[in-house]
N, C-alpha and C positions, 0 to 999 in steps of 0.2 A: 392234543397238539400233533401225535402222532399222525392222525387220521387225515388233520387239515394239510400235513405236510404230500401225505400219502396223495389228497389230491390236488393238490400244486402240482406235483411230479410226472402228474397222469395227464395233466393239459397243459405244462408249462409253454410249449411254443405257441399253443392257441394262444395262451395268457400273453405272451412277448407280443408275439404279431400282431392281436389283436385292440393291444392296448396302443401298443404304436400306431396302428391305423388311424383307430380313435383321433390321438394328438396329432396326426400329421393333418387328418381332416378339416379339425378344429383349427389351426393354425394356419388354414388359408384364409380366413377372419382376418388375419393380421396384415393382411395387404391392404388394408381400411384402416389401419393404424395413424390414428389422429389428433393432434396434441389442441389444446385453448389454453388462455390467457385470461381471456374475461373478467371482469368484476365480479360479473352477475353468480359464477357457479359458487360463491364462496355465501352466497345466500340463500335463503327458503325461496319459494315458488312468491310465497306470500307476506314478503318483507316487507315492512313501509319503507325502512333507509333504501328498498332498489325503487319500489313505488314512486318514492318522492324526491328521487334521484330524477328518474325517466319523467314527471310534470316539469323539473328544473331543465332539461332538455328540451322537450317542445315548448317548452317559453323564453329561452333565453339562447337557442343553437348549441347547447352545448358545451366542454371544457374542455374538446380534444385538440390540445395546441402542442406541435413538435414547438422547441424553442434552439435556436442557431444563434452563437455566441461564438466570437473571436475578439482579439486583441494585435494592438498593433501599439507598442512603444512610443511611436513618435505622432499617436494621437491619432483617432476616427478620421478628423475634419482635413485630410491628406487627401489629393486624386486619387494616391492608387486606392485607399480604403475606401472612398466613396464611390469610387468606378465599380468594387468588388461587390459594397452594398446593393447597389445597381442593377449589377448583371444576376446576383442572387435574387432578390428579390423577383426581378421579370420570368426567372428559370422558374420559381420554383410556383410561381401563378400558374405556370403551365402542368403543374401533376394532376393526373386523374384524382380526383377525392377532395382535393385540395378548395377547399371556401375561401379565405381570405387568407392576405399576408401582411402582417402591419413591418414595417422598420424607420428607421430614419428618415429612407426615401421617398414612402407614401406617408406619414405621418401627416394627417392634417392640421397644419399650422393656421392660427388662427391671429389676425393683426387687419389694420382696418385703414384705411385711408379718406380722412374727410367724415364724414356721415356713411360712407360704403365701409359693408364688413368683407372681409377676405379672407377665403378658406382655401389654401392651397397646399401642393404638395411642400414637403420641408425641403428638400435635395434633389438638384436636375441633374448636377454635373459640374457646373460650368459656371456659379455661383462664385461670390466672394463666400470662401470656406471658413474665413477668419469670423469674419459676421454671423455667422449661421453658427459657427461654434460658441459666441459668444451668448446668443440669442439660444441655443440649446443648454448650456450649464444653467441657465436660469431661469428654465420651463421648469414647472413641478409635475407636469402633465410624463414628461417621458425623462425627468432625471431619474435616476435607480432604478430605471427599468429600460430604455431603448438605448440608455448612454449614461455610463456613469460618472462621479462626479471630476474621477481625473479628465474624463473626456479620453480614455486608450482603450475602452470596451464597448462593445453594441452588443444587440441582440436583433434576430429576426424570429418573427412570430408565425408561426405556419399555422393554419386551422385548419382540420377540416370539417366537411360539411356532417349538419348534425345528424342526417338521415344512415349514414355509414362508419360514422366517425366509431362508433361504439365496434365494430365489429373487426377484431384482430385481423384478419386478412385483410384487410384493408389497409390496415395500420403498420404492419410486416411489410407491402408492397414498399409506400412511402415511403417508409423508415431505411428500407435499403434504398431508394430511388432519392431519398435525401443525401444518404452516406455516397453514394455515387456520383451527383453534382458536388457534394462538398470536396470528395478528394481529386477530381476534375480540378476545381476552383483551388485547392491547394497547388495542383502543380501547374499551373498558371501564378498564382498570386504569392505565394510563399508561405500564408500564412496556414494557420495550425488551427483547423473548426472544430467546434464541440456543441453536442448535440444529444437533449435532453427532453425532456417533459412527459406527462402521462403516456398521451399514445407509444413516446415513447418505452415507459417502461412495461406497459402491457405488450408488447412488443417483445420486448426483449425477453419478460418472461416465457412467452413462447419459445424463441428461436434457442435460449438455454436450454430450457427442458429437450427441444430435440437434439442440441447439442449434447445433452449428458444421456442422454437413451441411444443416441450414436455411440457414445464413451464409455458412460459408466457402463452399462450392460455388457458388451465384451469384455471390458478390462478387467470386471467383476468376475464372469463364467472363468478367463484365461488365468485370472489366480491363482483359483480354485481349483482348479483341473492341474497347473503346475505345482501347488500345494499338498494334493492329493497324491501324484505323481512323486514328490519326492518322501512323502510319508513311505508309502506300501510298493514305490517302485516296483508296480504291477501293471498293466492294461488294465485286470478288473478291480482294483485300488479305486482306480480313476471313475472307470466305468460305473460301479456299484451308483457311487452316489451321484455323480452327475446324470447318468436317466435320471433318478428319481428329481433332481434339483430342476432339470431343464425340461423334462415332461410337467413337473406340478407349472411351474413360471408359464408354460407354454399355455395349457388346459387355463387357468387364471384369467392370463390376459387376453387369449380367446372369447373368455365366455363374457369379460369387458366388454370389447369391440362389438360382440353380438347382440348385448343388452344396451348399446349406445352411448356406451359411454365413452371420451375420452382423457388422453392423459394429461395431466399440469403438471407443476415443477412438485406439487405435493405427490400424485400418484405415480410419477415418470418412475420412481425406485421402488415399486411394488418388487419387479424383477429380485431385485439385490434384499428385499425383506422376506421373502419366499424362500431361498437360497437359504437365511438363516434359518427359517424353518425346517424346509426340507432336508438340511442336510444332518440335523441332529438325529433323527432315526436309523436314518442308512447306514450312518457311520456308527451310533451304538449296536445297530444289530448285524454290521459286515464284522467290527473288531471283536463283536461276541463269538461268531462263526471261524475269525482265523483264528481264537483264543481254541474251542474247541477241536479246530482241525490239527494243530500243530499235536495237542495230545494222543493224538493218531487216531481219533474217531471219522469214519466215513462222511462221505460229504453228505449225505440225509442225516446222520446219525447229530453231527455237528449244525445243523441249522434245527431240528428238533431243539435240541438244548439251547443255543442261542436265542428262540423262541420263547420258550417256555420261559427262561431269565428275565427275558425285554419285553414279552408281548404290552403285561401289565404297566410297566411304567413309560413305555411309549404311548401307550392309550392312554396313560392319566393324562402326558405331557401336552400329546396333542389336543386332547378335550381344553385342559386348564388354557393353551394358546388360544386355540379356536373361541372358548367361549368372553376370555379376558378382551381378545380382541373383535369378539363382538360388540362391544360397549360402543364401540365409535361406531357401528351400524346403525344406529340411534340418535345421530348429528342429522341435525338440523340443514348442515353445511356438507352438499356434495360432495367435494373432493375427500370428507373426511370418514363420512359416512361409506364412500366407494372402497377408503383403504383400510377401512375395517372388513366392512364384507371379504374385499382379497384374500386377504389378509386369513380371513376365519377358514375361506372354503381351502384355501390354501394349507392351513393345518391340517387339516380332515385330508383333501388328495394325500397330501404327503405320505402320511399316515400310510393310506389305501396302499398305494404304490410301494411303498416299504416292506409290506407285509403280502403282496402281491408278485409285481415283477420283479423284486427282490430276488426272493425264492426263487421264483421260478429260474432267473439267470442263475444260480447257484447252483440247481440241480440239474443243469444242461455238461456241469462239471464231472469228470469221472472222479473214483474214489482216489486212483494215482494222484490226484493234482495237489502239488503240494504248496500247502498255503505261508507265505515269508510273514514272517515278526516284522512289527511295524522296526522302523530303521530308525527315525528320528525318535522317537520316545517311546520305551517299552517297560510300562509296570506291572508284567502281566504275574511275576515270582517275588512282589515287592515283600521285604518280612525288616521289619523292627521300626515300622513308621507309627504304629498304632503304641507302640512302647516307648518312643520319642515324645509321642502326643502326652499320654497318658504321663510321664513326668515331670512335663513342663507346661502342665495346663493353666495353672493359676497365673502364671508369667503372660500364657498367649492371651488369655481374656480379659487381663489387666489391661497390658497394649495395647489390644483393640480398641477397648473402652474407651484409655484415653484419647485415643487417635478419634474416634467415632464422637465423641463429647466435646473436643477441640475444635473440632472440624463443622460442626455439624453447627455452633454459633454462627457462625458466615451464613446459614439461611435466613437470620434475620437481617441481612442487608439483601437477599434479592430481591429482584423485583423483575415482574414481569411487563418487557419493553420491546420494543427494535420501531424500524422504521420504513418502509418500503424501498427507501432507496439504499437504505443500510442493507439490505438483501444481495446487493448485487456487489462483485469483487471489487477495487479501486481500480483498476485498469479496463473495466467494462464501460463502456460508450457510455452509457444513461448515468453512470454514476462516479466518471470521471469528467463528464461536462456539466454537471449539477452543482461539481464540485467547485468547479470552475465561474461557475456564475454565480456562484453563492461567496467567493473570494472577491471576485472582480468586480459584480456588477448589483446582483440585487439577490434577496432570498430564493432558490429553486424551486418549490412547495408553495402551489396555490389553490388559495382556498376560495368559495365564494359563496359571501354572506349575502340571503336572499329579505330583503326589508319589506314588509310588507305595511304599506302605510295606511290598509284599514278602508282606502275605499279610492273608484277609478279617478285617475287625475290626479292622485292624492300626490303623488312625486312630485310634483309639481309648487307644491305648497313649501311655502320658504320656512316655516317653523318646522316641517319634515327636514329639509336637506338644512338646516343648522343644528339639528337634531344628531344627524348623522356624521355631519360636520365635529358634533364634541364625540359623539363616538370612535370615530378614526382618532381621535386625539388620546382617549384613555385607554384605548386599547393598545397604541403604540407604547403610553405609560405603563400598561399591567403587564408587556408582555414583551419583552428588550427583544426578542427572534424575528419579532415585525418589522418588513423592512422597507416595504412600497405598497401603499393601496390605491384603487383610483374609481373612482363612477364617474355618472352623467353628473353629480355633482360641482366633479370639477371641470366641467367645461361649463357650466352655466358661471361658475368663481372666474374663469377665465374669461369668457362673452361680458359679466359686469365688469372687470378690468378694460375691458379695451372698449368698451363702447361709455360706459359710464364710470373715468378712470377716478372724480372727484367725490364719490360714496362712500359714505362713514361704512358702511359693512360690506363683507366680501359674499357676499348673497344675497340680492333683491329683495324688498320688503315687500313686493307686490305678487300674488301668484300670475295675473297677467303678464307682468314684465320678464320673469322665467317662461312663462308658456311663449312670449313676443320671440326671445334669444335660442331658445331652443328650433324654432319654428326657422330662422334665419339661417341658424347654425346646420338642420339639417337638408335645407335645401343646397347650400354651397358643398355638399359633399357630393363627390363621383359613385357612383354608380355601386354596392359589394361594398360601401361602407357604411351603412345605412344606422342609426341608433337601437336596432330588434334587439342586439346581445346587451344593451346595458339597461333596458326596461323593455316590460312587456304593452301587449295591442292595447290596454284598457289603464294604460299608465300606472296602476296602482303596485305595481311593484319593483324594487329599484337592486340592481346586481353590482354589488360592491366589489372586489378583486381584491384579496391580499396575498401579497407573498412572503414567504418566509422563510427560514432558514431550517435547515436541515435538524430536527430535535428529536427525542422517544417519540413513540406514539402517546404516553402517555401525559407529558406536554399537552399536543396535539391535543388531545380529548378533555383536556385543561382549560384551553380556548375554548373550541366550541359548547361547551359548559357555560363559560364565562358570560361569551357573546349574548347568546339565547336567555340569560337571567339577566343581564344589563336591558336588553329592550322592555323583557317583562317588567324588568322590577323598576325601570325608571325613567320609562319611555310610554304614552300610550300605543307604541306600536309593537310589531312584533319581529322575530327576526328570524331565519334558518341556516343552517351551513350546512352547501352544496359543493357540489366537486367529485372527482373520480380521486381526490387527495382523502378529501373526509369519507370516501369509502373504503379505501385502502386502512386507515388508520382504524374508523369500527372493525374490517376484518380481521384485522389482525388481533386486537383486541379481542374479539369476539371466537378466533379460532382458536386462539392458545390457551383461551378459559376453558372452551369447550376440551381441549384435550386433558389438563388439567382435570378437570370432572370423570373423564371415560381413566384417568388413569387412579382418582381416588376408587373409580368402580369396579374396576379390573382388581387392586390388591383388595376389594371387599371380595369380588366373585373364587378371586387367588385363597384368600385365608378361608371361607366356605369348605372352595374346594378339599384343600388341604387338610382341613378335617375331617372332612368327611370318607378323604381316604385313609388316614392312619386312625382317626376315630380317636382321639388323642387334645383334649381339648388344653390340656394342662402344657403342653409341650407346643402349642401353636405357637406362641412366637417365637421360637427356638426355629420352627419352619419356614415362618416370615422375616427373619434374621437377615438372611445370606443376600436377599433379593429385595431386600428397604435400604438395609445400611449403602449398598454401593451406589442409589441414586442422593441419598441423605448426604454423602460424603463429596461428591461430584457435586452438588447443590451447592454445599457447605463452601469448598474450593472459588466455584465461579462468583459465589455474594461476596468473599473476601476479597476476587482480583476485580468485582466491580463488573461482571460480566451479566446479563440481562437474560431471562427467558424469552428466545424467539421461537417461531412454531417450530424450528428445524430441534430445539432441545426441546420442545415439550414432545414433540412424538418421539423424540430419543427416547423418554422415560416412559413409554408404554411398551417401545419394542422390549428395552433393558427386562420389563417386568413380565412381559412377555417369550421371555427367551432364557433368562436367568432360572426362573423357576423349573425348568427343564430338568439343570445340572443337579438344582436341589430335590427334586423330586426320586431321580436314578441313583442318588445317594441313599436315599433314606429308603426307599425300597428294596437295593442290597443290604444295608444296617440293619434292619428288621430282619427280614433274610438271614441272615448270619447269627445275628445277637444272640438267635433261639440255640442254640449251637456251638455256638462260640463266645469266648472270653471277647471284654472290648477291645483289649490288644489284638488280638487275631481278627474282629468282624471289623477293623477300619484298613485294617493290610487286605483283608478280600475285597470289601468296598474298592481299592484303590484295586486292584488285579483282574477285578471285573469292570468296574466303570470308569478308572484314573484316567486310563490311554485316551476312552470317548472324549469325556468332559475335559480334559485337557486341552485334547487335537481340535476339536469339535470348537472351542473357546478362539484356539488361535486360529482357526480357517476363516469364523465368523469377524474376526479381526481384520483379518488382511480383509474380506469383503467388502467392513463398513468403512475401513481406511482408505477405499478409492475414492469415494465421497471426497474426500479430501482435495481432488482437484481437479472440484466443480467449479463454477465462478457463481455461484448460488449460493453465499454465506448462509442460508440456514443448512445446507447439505453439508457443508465444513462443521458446522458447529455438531450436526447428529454426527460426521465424523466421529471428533475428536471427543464427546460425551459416551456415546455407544462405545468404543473401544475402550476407552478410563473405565467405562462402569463393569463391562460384561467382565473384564478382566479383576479387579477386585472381586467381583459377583463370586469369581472360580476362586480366590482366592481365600474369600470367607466358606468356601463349602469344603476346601480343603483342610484348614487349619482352625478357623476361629470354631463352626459348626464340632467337628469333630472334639475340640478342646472343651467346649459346653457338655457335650457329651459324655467326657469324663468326667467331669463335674457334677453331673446329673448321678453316675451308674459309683463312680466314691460315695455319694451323697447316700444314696439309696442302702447302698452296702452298711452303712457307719447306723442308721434305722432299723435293718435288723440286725 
C-alpha cells in the first residue's frame, strides 16, 4: 500500500487535472440531455402487447384523445356554457396534430323526419336549450360520457391524428397549447377546466421527469454539500466526497447521453442513486484519514493506514453494489435495464475515484494541516458500548424478534398494485381532472375491446352486434368500475329506433338492413367524422370503448382476462384489449415483477458474495440479517396500512439491498479484524471507532438525499422516498445493535463448548 501511495504522490496533480479533463469532456454530452415518456421504452424491441398495440393503430386511428371537462351548477344547456362549448370546440379544431374533436356541439344527432333520416350537429347556439336538454338526458349514445346525467357536466374530446399522436412531442406541445386556450377560456368564461386522458399523461410523465432533474438533482447535490459542510466544517469535508459524488453522476450520465439513451421518470434519479453510491467510500476512507491524522501521523503516513483498513472492504462493497445491481442489466424493459447498467458502472467509478483522486487531493496537503474531529458525531474513543451489548444481549434479540415476527405478518396482505394515474400527485393536471370526470361525469380510464367477428362484413351481421350487445351487459354486471361503453353498435340500435320505431328488437334481423342504416348513416356525416375509428376497411372487426373508473392495475388485468375468456369461452368470436390504458397497466404489472426478480437475484448474488468473502457458511444468515429484515419490516408496515407495491417501492428494495450491505460488510470486516486480538467487548468498541462515525454519517447524508424525493409530484418517487429512508435507517440500526447482540451470543455460545 506503501508503494501505491508512493505513486499517487508522485503524479497526483497529473491524477486531479487529468481526471477532471476527462469529466469535464465527457459532460459536454450533456447538452443532448433528453427526457421520454413513451409506452413503447417499457417494452422489448419484440413485444406482441407494442406489436399489437401498433396493428390496433393503423386500423382504428388510434387512442390518443386529451379529454376537457368542466361543470357549471346551473346546468350545460345555458348560453353561456354552450357558447363556451362552442368557442372551445372551434379553438381547439384549429391545433397542429389535432384529428377530430367530438362534444355536444358537433355530436351527430340522429332524428328523422317523414321517410328522410337527419344527421346533424347537436348544438348551433341559438336553439331552444330546454329541448336539446331534454332530448340529450335521454340519448344513451352520449349520457355518461359527453353529458352527464344531472345535465352540470360536459366533456370535449380532442384526438389526435394516429400518425403522431404516439410521439411525446407532440403531445407535450398540445397538452400545453390545450392548458393555454383553457385558462384563456377561463378568464373569459369563469369556469374552472380540467383536463386529462392518455396523451395526456404520457405528457406529463415527461414534463415531471424534467421537472424533478430541474429539482431533484440540485436540491439533492445542495444537501449534501450543506450536510457535509456541517459535519467536518472544512472546505475539504465537503470537497473530498462531492468530486467523487459529482464526477461519478457526471461520467454515468455522460456515457448515457452518448450510448443514446434518454432519461424517464424511472432513470431521471440515476443522479441521486450514484450519490448514494458514491458517497459511501469517500466518506469511509476521508473519516479513516482524519481518525489517523488527529493521532499526529503525517499526511502520507495517515492515508497509508486509512487504506490499508478500507481498501478491502470498499472493494467488497462496491463489487457486491456493482454486481447486485447488475441484475436489472438483464430486463427485458429499457428504462430498467439502463438503471442497472448506471447504476453498476457507477459503483466501480466511485470506487476508482475514491481510491484515485481521493488521494491524490489528500497528498497535495502538507504534514502541518490539521485535520478537525467530525462536530456532529464522533466515536472515534467510544469504550463500554461492546460491554453494554454483551450484557444485554438476550433482551436486544428477543425485541428484535418480536418486533421482526409481528411485523413481518402484514407481508401477507401486500400486494403488488398501483395505477398510472395513481402515479401522479392529486394537484397535478392529468390526475386532478381524471378525478374530476370520474365524480361528475363518467369513468377516466379507457379501454378498447377489439371484436373480431371471424370474417369481412361480418360487423354487420345482426347475431354478431346482439352478441356484443349481451356482452356490454355482463360485463357492466362482472365489473361495477364500468361505467359507459359505446360502438357502431349503437348507432345501428339508434338508426332501428328512428327509422323503424315499431320493432320487436333493438337490432335488425336483417344483415342488409344494418348494412342499408349504416350506409345512410354515414353519408349524412360531415366531413373528419367518418366511421374508420369504430371498424375497420374490410368490416370484420368492430372497436368497442369502455370506460372506467379509476382501480389497481390488478383489477384492470382482471378485466381484460375476463373479456378475452368470455368471447372464447362463449362466443364463436374473438376478442382483444387495446389502448395506451391496457398498456400502461401490463407495464406496470410487468415492471414491478421484473424488479421483484432482479431483487430476489441481487440477495442470491449478496449471500454468494458474502460468503465467499468471510468464507463462513455457518454464520451467513447472521450476514444476510441486517439487510433482509429492514425491507421484511417496511413490507410488513405498508401490507398492514393497506399500502401496495408500486415500481417506485420495488426499486426502493433493490437500492435498500444494494446499499445496506455496504454498512454490513465495513462492520464485519473490522470485527474479524479485531476479534483476532481482541476480547468481543473491545472488537465492537473499535468496530464502532473505526467505522460508527462512516456508517452512521454515511446513513443519515443518504437520508436527506433520498428525502428530497419527497417533493416530487411522481408518487412512485414519494413512495422510494419514504421506504428508502424507513429502511436504510433500520438497516444501520440492525448492524449496530441487533448484529452485534447475535454476536455475543454466538462468541458466549462458543465459550460455554469449550
Amino acid at each position: 500500500m506503501r508503494k501505491y501511495v508512493e505513486y499517487i504522490d508522485k503524479f497526483k496533480y497529473f491524477i486531479i487535472i487529468g481526471i477532471t479533463l476527462v469529466v469535464a469532456l465527457l459532460s459536454l454530452s450533456l447538452k443532448d440531455l433528453a427526457f421520454e415518456g413513451s409506452y413503447k421504452i417499457w417494452f422489448d424491441k419484440d413485444s406482441k402487447i407494442i406489436k399489437d398495440y401498433e396493428a390496433f393503430r393503423s386500423r382504428f386511428s388510434g387512442d390518443d384523445t386529451f379529454i376537457v371537462a368542466f361543470k357549471d351548477d346551473n346546468g350545460i344547456f345555458t348560453q353561456k356554457a354552450v357558447q363556451t362549448i362552442l368557442r372551445l370546440t372551434d379553438a381547439f379544431k384549429k391545433i397542429e396534430g389535432v384529428r377530430k374533436v367530438e362534444s355536444l356541439s358537433n355530436y351527430q344527432y340522429i332524428s328523422s323526419e317523414g321517410d328522410d333520416i337527419i344527421v346533424e350537429d347537436f348544438l348551433y347556439g341559438d336553439e331552444n336549450l330546454t329541448q336539446k336538454k331534454k332530448l340529450a338526458l335521454k340519448d344513451n349514445l352520449i349520457l355518461d360520457q359527453l353529458i352527464s346525467k344531472d345535465g352540470k357536466t360536459t366533456m370535449i374530446a380532442v384526438s389526435l391524428s394516429e400518425r403522431i399522436g404516439s410521439d411525446e412531442t407532440v403531445n407535450i406541445a398540445v397538452f400545453e397549447k390545450l392548458q393555454a386556450l383553457l385558462k384563456e377560456e377561463s378568464q373569459r368564461s369563469g369556469y374552472r377546466f380540467y383536463l386529462t386522458g392518455i396523451p395526456a399523461v404520457t405528457a406529463s410523465l415527461v414534463t415531471i421527469s424534467q421537472g424533478d432533474a430541474m429539482v431533484l438533482m440540485p436540491l439533492a447535490v445542495v444537501t449534501v454539500v450543506v450536510f457535509l459542510f456541517l459535519i467536518f466544517r472544512s472546505v475539504l469535508g465537503v470537497l473530498i466526497p462531492s468530486v467523487v459524488i459529482v464526477y461519478t453522476f457526471l461520467i454515468v450520465l455522460s456515457i448515457q447521453m452518448l450510448l443514446g439513451y434518454k432519461l424517464n421518470n424511472f432513470t431521471v434519479n440515476i443522479p441521486s442513486f450514484i450519490t448514494a453510491i458514491a458517497i459511501a467510500d469517500a466518506m469511509h476512507l476521508y473519516l479513516a484519514w482524519i481518525y489517523y491524522k488527529i493521532q499526529g501521523k503525517t499526511t502520507k503516513e495517515a492515508l497509508v493506514k486509512a487504506l490499508q483498513s478500507n481498501i478491502v472492504p470498499m472493494a467488497l462493497t462496491s463489487f457486491t453494489t456493482a454486481v447486485g445491481f447488475a441484475t436489472l442489466g438483464f430486463s427485458a424493459i429499457e428504462p430498467v435495464a439502463t438503471l442497472g447498467i448506471a447504476i453498476t458502472s457507477g459503483a466501480v467509478l466511485a470506487f476508482g475515484l475514491s481510491v484515485t483522486i481521493v488521494p491524490a487531493i489528500l497528498l497535495t496537503l502538507r504534514d502541518e494541516y490539521k485535520a478537525a474531529p467530525v462536530r456532529i458525531l464522533n466515536l472515534s474513543d467510544i469504550k463500554g458500548y461492546g460491554a453494554f451489548i454483551a450484557h444485554n444481549d438476550k433482551k436486544i434479540v428477543f425485541g428484535f424478534l418480536v418486533l421482526i415476527v409481528s411485523v413481518s405478518l402484514g407481508l401477507f396482505k401486500l400486494e403488488v398494485d398501483s395505477n398510472s394515474i395513481k402515479y401522479f400527485a392529486k394537484d397535478t393536471v392529468v390526475r386532478s381532472g381524471a378525478e374530476f370526470v370520474e365524480k361528475n361525469l363518467t369513468g377516466s380510464m379507457r379501454y378498447e375491446i377489439i371484436v373480431d367477428s371471424q370474417k369481412n362484413e361480418g360487423v354487420k351481421d345482426p347475431k354478431f352486434l346482439e352478441t356484443v350487445e349481451r356482452f356490454e351487459n355482463a360485463l357492466k354486471m362482472r365489473f361495477v368500475h364500468v361505467r359507459f361503453s359505446t360502438s357502431l353498435k349503437d348507432i345501428v340500435v339508434r338508426m332501428q329506433k328512428v327509422l323503424n320505431p315499431d320493432a320487436n328488437s333493438s337490432i335488425p334481423k336483417e344483415k342488409k338492413l344494418v348494412a342499408q342504416y349504416l350506409l345512410l348513416y354515414s353519408m349524412s356525416l360531415p366531413q373528419g367524422m367518418e366511421l374508420n375509428d369504430k371498424i375497420d376497411t374490410k368490416e370484420r372487426y368492430l372497436r368497442l370503448s369502455v370506460n372506467t373508473n379509476i382501480v389497481d392495475t390488478s383489477k384492470d388485468l382482471e378485466m381484460i382476462e375476463w373479456i378475452k375468456n368470455y368471447f372464447t369461452s362463449k362466443t364463436p368470436y374473438k376478442a382483444d384489449v387495446q389502448g395506451q390504458t391496457t398498456i400502461f397497466a401490463y407495464m406496470q404489472s410487468s415492471v414491478t415483477k421484473t424488479l421483484i426478480l432482479s431483487i430476489a437475484m441481487t440477495l442470491a448474488i449478496v449471500a454468494l458474495t458474502m460468503l465467499l468473502i468471510f468464507k463462513n457458511f455457518k454464520m451467513l444468515w447472521l450476514f444476510l440479517i441486517p439487510n433482509i429484515a429492514p425491507i421484511v419490516i417496511v413490507g410488513g408496515v405498508m401490507g398492514f396500512l393497506g399500502i401496495s407495491v408500486d415500481i417506485g417501492i420495488a426499486i426502493s428494495a433493490a437500492v435498500i439491498l444494494g446499499i445496506a450491505v455496504d454498512d454490513t460488510i465495513h462492520f464485519f470486516s473490522k470485527y474479524f479484524e479485531s476479534i483476532k486480538i481482541r476480547s468481543f467487548e473491545e472488537s465492537i468498541d473499535y468496530v464502532l471507532s473505526h467505522s460508527g462515525n462512516a456508517m452512521i454519517l454515511t446513513t443519515f447524508v443518504l437520508s436527506l438525499t433520498f428525502a428530497v424525493f419527497g417533493v416530487s409530484s411522481f408518487v412512485p418517487n414519494v413512495n422510494f422516498a419514504i421506504v428508502t429512508v424507513s429502511a436504510l435507517n433500520i438497516a444501520l440500526l440492525f448492524d449496530l445493535v441487533l448484529v452485534p447482540a447475535l454476536l455475543s451470543l454466538l462468541v458466549k455460545n462458543k465459550r460455554r463448548k469449550k
